[in-house]
C-alpha positions in Angstrom: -25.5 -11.8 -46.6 -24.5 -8.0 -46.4 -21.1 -7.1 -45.4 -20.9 -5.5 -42.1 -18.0 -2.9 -42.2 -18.7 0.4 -41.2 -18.1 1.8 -44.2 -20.3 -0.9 -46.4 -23.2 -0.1 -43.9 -22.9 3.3 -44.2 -23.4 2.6 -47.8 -26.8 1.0 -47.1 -27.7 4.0 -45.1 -30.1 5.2 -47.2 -32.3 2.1 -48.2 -32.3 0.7 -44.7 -33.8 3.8 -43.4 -36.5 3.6 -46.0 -37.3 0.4 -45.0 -37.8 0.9 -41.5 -39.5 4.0 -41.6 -41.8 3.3 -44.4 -41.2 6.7 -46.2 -39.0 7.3 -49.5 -37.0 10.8 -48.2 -36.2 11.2 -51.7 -39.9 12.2 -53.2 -39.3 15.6 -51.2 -36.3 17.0 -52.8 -35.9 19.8 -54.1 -33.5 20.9 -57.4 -30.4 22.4 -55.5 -30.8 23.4 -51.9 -34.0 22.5 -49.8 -37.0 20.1 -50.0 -40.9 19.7 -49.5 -41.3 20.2 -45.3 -44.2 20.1 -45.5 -45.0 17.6 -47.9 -42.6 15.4 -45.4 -45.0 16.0 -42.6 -48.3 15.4 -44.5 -47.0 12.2 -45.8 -47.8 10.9 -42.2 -51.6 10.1 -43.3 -52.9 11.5 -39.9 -54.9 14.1 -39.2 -54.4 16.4 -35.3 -57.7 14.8 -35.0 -56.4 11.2 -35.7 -53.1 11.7 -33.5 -55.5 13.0 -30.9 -58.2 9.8 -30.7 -54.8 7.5 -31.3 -52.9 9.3 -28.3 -56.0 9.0 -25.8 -56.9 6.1 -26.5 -52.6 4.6 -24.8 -53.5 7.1 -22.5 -52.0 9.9 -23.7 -52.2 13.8 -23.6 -55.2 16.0 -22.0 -52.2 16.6 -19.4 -53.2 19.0 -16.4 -52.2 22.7 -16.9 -50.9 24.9 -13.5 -50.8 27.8 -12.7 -47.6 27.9 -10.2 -48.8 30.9 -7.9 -46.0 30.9 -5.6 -43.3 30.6 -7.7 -44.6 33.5 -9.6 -45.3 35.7 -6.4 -41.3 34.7 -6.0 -40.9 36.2 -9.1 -42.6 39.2 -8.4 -40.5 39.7 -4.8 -37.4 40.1 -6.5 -39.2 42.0 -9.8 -39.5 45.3 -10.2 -42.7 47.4 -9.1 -45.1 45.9 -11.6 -43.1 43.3 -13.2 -43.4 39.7 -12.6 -45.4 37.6 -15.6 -47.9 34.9 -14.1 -46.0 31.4 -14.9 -48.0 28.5 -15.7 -46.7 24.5 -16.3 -48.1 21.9 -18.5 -47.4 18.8 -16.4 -46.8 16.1 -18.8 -45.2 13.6 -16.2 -48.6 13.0 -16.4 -48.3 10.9 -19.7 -48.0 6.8 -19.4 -43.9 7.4 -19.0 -44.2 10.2 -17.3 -42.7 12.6 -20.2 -43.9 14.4 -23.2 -41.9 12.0 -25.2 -45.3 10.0 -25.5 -46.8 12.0 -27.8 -44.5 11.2 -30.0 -44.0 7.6 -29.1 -47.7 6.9 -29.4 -48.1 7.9 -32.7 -44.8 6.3 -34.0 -45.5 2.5 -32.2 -49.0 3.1 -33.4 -48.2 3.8 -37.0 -45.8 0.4 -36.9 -48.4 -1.6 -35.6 -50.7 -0.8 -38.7 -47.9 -1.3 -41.1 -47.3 -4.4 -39.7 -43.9 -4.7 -38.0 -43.1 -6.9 -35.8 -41.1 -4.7 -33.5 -39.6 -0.9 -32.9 -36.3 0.3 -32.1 -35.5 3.9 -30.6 -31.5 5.2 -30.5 -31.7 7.0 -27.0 -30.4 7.9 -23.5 -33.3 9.8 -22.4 -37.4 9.7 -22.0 -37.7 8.6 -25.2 -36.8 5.2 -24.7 -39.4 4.6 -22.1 -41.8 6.3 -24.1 -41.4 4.1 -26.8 -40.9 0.9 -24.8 -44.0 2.1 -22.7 -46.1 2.4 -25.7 -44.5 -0.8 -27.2 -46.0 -2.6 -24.7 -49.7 -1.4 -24.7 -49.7 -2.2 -28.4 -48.0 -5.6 -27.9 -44.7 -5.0 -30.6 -41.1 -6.0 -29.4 -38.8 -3.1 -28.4 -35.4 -2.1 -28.8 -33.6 0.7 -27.0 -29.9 1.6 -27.9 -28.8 3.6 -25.3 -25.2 5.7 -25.3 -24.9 5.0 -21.5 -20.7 4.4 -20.5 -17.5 6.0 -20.6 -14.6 3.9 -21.2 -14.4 2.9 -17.6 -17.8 1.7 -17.7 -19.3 4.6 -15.5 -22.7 5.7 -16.4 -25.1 8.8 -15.1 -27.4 7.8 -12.6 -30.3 9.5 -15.1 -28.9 7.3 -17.9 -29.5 4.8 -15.9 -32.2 5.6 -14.1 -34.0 5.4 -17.5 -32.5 2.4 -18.8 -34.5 0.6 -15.4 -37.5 2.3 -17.0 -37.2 1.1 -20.6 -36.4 -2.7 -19.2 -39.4 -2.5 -16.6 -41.8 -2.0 -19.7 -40.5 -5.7 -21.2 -37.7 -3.7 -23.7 -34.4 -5.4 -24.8 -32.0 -2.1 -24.0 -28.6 -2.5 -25.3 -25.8 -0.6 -23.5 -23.2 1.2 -25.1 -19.9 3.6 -24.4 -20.2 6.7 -25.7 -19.2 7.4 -29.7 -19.6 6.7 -33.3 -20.9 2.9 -32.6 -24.4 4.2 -31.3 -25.2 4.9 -35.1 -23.7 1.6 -36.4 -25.4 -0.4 -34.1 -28.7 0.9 -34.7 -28.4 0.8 -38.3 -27.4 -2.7 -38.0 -30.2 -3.7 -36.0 -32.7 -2.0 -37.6 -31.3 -4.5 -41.2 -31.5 -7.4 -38.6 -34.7 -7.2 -37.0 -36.4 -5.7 -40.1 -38.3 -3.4 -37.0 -39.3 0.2 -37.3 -37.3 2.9 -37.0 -39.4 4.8 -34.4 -36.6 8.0 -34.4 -37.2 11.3 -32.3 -37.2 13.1 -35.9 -39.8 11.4 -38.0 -42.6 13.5 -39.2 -45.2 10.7 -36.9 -42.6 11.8 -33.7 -43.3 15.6 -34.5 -46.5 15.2 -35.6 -47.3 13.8 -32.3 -45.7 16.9 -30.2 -48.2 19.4 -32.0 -51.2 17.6 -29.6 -49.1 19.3 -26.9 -49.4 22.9 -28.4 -52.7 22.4 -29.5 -54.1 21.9 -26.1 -51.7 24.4 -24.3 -53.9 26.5 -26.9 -57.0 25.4 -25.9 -56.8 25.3 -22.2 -55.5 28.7 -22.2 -58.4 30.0 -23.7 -60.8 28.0 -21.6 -59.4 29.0 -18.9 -58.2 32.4 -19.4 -60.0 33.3 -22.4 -56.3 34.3 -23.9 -53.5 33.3 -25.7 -50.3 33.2 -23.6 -47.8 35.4 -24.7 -45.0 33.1 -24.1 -44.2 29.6 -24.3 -40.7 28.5 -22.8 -39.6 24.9 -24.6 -36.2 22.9 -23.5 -34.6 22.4 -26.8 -32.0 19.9 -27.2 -32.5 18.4 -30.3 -35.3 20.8 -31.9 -38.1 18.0 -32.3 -39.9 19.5 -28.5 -40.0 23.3 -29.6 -40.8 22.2 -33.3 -43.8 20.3 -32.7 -45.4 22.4 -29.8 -45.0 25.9 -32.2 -47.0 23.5 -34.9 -49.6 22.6 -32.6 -50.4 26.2 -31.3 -50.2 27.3 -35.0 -52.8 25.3 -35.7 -54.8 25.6 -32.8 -54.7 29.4 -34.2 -52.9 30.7 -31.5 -50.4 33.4 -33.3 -49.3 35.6 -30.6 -47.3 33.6 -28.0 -43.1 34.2 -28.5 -41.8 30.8 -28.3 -38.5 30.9 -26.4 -35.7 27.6 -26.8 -33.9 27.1 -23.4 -30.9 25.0 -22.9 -28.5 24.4 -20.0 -25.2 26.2 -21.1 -22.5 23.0 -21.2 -20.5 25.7 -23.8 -16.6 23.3 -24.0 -17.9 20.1 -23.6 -17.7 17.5 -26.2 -21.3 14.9 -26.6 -19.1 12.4 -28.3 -16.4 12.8 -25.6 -15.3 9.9 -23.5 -13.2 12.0 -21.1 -16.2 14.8 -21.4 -19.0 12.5 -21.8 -19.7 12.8 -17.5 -18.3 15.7 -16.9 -21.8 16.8 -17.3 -24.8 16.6 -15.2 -27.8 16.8 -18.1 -28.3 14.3 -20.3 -30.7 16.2 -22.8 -32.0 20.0 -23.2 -28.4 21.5 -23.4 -26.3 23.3 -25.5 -24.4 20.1 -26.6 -27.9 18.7 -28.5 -29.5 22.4 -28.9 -26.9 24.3 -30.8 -25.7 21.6 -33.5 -29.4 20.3 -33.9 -30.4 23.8 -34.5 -27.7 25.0 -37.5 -27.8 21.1 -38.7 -31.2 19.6 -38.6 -30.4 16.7 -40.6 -27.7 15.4 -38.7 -30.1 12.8 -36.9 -30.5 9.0 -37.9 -33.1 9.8 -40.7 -32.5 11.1 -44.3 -34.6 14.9 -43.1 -35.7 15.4 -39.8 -38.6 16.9 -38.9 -37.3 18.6 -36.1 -36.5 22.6 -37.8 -36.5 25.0 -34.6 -34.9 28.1 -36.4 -38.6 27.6 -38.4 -40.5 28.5 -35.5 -38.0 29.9 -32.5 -37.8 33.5 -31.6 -35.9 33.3 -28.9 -33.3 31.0 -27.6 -31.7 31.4 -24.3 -29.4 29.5 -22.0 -29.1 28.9 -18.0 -26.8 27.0 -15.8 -26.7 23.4 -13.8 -26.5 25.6 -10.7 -29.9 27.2 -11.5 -31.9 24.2 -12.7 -31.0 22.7 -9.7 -31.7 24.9 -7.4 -35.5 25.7 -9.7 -36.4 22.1 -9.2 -35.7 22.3 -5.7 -37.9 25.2 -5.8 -40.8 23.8 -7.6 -40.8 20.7 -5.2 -40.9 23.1 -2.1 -42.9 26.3 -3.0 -45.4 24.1 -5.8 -45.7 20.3 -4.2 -44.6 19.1 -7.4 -41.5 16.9 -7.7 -40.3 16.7 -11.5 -37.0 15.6 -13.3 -34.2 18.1 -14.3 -35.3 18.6 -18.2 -38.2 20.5 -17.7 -37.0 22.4 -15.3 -34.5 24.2 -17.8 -37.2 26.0 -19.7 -39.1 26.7 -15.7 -35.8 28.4 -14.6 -35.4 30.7 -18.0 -39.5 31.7 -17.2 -38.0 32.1 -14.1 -35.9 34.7 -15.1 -38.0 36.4 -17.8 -41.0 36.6 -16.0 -39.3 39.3 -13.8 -38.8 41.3 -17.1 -42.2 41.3 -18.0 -45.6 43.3 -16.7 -47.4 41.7 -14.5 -50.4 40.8 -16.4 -48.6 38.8 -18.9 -48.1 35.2 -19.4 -45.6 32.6 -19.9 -46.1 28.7 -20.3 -43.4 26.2 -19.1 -44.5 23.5 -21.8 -43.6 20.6 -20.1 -42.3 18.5 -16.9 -41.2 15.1 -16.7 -41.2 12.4 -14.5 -38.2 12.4 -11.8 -36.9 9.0 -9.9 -33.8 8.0 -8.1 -31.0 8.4 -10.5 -32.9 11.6 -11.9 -32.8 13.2 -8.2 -30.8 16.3 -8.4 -28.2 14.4 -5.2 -27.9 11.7 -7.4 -26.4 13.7 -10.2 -24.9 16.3 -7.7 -23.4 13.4 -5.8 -22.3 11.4 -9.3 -20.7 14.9 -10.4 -18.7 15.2 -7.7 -17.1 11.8 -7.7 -15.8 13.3 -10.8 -14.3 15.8 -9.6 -16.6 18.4 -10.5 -16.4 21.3 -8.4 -19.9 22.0 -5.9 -20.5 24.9 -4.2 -23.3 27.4 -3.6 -22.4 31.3 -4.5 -22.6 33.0 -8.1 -23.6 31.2 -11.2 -22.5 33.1 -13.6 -18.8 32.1 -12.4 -19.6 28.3 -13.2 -17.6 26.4 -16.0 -19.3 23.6 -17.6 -17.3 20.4 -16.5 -15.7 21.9 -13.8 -17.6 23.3 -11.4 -21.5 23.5 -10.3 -22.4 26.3 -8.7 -25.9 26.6 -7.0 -27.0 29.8 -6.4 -26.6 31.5 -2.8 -30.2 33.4 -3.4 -32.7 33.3 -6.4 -32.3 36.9 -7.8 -29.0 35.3 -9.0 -31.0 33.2 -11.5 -30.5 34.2 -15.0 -31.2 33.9 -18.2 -28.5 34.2 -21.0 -29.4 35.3 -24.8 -28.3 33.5 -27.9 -27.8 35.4 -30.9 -30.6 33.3 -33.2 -29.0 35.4 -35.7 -25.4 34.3 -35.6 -27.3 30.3 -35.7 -29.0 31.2 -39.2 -26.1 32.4 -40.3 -24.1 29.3 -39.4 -27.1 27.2 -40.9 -26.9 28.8 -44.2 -23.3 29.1 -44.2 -23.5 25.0 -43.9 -25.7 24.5 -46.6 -23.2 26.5 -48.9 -20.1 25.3 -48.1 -19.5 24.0 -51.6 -20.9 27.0 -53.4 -19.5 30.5 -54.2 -20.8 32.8 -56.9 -24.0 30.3 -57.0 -27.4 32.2 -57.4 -29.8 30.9 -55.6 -32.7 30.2 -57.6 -36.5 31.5 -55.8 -37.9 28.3 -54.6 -34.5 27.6 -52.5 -34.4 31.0 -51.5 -38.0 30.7 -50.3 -36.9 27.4 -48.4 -34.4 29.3 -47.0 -36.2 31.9 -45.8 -38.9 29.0 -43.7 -36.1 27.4 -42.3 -34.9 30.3 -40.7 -37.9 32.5 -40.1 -36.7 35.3 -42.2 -37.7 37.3 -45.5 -36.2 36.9 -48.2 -34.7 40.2 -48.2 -33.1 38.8 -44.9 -31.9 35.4 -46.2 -30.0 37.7 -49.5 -28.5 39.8 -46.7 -27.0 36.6 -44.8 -25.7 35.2 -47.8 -24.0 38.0 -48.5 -22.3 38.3 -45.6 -21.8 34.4 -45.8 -20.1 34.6 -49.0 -17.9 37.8 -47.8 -16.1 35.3 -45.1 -15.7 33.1 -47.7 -13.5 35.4 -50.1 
């Protein structure tokens, strides 16, 4: 019998992870800083081939790709005179749970079934959860979801718990908690209990199962459009979605699109808040998830995620509640399609940049997701305002994140905001030195460093210099 204090279960961290994920984290570090990323990711056994036949054959992927005509000719109304980039979606409510999130799911649940566990469990408030419960239940494995879901006064988001009808409707046991550090220590406790797998967003089978999505964003393109897109517009929340779609269209040879992070701007708000934790209106793809995730990969439940946007990003920008809003409004009216809010981050910053580009360029929204009741942008207007969140239509830019929600009075008020990707690596690097001074770095974690963060090395030596400056 294993002692149950936090602190004792913390201690087991390490070997209960193992166990439930069926890979030893250790084999891939390196001497000092870094370790083998892509060793990590090849130790999944399965070929883009493989993940393809296992995906199709639950039902997922070969999702429709759009072209959304009239919100581009929108676009080019309020663009200058031969501005206004054609924007297409890849419409991935199209999967089995209506998200993208069963890429991933499929590969994990599929991966526990051959090792022969009895059962998954996911730690999630979002897609994932139904994802995983959905594909749970084509492959006949008990499911888990542990879902942050309450504030102290037992008030939950309508999409929180919109979802958690989801998960349950697919024959999943979801267990319900108030927001804070007993997410972790209840999932780390069941996963000892159960003896289930750990089927976490930030496995190498979860990202492995995203590149599918880049791969045939890839292909179709060039099908249809003999072409590469020159842009592909990812929400980013917690770096797994932008990670494994960049992989993908790497491999499906397709070098030239910029991919571009988007996240809704909740800048002063606290995740692990319980005065904060519904003072906002998105669950996933903001700033809260994007920004930490980004200069602290492994911060997730597993030893070394496989989520590393600042590997692949080259652009990372931000919008506001008021304009994703108001976007899927827009793509429900001008394009017949009704999607959830998540997606619609990334369609609202191609919104925006589409206007800055020539005409004959490009830009992919990579991905919708399913909307329902609790996900409808009243339900989460209306939830917001019981909390005293301010509503109003006018000027976005003058919105502040857990006070007010400002929709905006006409679209050329729709924005886009940058976010210095420099200043991230910076604070990445700066975190994986925090206990060194006059260390030098020897090549092969200077290399690491430079793959983690998209630089040369000639970049990376310039960064720590300037990291180890502040530190004098």
């Amino acid at each position: 019998m294993h002692a149950n204090t936090v602190e004792a279960l913390m201690s087991r961290r390490n070997e209960i992870m193992r166990k439930a994920v069926g890979l030893d984290y250790t084999k891939f570090e390196h001497k000092g800083i870094g370790f083998d990323y892509e060793g990590m990711m090849d130790e999944t056994g399965y070929t883009l081939e493989d993940i393809t036949k296992i995906q199709q054959s639950s039902g997922v992927g070969r999702t429709p790709l759009y072209e959304l005509k009239n919100i581009t000719q929108l676009a080019r109304n309020l663009a200058p005179r031969g501005k206004g980039a054609r924007i297409f979606l890849k419409d991935e409510a199209a999967n089995p749970s209506g998200s993208f999130k069963a890429r991933r799911a499929a590969v994990s649940v599929y991966h526990a079934k051959q090792l022969g566990y009895e059962g998954v469990i996911a730690a999630t408030s979002g897609n994932y959860g139904a994802a995983v419960a959905s594909q749970a239940a084509i492959h006949g494995l008990k499911c888990i979801i542990v879902q942050e879901c309450y504030d102290s006064k037992g008030d939950g988001q309508p999409e929180i718990i919109e979802k958690a009808r989801k998960c349950e409707a697919y024959g999943a046991e979801v267990i319900q908690l108030t927001v804070g550090p007993e997410l972790f220590y209840t999932f780390l406790l069941l996963l000892e209990e159960t003896g289930y797998f750990n089927a976490s967003l930030y496995t190498p089978f979860s990202i492995a199962g995203i590149e599918t999505l880049g791969y045939e964003i890839a292909q179709q393109f060039k099908s249809d459009y003999v072409r590469e897109p020159d842009m592909v517009i990812v929400t980013n929340a917690g770096g797994g979605n932008l990670t494994g779609t960049a992989r993908g269209l790497l491999k499906a040879g397709a070098m030239k699109p910029c991919i571009v992070g988007a996240s809704v701007d909740l800048k002063g708000l606290h995740m692990a808040s319980d005065e904060q934790f519904n003072k906002k209106s998105f669950t996933t793809g903001h700033t809260g998830f994007g920004i930490p995730f980004s200069t602290y990969p492994d911060r997730s439940d597993v030893p070394r995620s496989a989520a590393r946007p600042l590997r692949y990003m080259d652009s990372y920008v931000t919008v506001s509640q008021g304009e994703v809003f108001y976007m899927t409004e827009a793509l429900a009216v001008l394009e017949g399609l009704e999607r959830g809010p998540a997606g619609n981050t990334s369609l609202t910053a191609a919104f925006y940049l589409a206007q800055q580009m020539d005409e004959d360029k490009t830009i992919v929204v990579q991905e919708t997701e399913y909307t329902g009741a609790g996900k409808h942008v009243t339900a989460q207007l209306s939830f917001a305002k019981d909390k005293g969140i301010n509503i109003r239509i006018g000027d976005p830019k003058h919105q502040i994140p857990g006070q007010s929600i400002i929709l905006p009075s006409h679209p050329n008020l729709i924005t886009a905001q940058p976010i210095d990707l420099m200043h991230l690596k910076q604070s990445y690097i700066k975190r994986l030195l925090a206990d060194l001074y006059n260390k030098k770095l020897e090549e092969q974690e200077l290399e690491f460093l430079a793959l983690e963060t998209k630089l040369s090395i000639k970049q990376v030596l310039r960064l720590l210099e300037d990291v180890l400056e502040t530190k004098k």
